[in-house]
C-alpha angles and dihedrals in degrees: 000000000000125000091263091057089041079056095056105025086064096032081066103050084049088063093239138117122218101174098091129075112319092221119212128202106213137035091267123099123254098224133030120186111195124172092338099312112104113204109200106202115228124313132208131198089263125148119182100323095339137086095213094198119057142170141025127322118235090030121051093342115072130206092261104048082044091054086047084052089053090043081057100043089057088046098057083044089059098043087063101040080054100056093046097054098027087238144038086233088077085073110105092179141320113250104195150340137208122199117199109197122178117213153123128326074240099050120105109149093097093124082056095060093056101058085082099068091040095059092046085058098048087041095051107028096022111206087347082066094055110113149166110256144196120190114177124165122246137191106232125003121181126303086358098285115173085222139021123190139188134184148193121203133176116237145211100210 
C-alpha cells in the first residue's frame, strides 16, 4: 500500500472525506514550496464547512477529542501536500510540526495532543512521517478549534 492509499484508507476509518474544497479562512495561501521545502499554512479540525472539534481542552473538550482534532489537523496538511504534488509520494519527509491547542490554565498534556498528528503522519508517510515537533497551549485559536497545526515538509517534486 503507498502513502495515497495509507491517506484514505485511515481518512475513512476516521469517518471523514478530504477530497472537497480545503477552505481557508483568510487571503493567504494555505501551502508555499520554496527550494524543495513545502510550508503549509494552519490548519483547523475543519471538514467541508465545519470545525468538527471545538472548545477548550481541559474543559469541554477531552484528551481524546483533542488527539482526534489533531488527527484531523495532519489530515487536512496532507490533503493539500497532496494536491500540490499529485501524490503523497512526492514527500521526502516531513521536517517539522506545531500544534496549537487551546485549553485550560490546568491543562499539560499538549504533547499528548499531538501525538495524534504525529501518528497520522508515520501511519500514513512512514519514516518519511517522523518529525521534529513543538505543542504549546494557547488561550483562543480561530474560529474556536480545540487544535491548529502547521506544518513544513521537504519534497520531491
Amino acid at each position: 500500500m503507498n502513502a495515497d492509499q495509507r491517506f484514505d484508507d485511515l481518512a475513512r476509518r476516521l469517518g471523514y472525506s478530504f477530497d472537497g474544497e480545503i477552505k481557508i479562512g483568510g487571503n493567504y495561501t494555505p501551502l508555499v514550496v520554496d527550494v524543495g521545502v513545502a510550508y503549509v499554512s494552519g490548519q483547523v479540525p475543519r471538514v467541508g464547512d465545519s470545525v468538527v472539534v471545538t472548545g477548550r481542552v481541559g474543559a469541554e473538550v477531552s484528551l481524546e477529542q483533542a488527539q482526534l482534532a489533531a488527527r484531523i489537523c495532519a489530515l487536512r496538511a496532507l490533503a493539500l501536500l497532496r494536491r500540490q504534488f499529485g501524490s503523497l509520494e512526492q514527500v521526502s519527509r516531513i521536517l517539522r510540526i506545531t500544534v496549537f491547542v487551546q485549553c485550560t490554565e490546568s491543562f499539560t498534556l499538549h504533547s499528548e495532543v499531538a501525538d495524534g498528528a504525529s501518528a497520522v503522519l508515520f501511519d500514513v508517510l512512514g519514516e518519511a512521517g517522523r518529525h521534529s515537533r513543538t505543542s504549546v497551549g494557547v488561550f483562543q485559536l480561530p474560529k474556536n478549534a480545540s487544535v491548529e497545526l502547521d506544518l513544513m515538509a521537504s519534497t520531491k517534486a
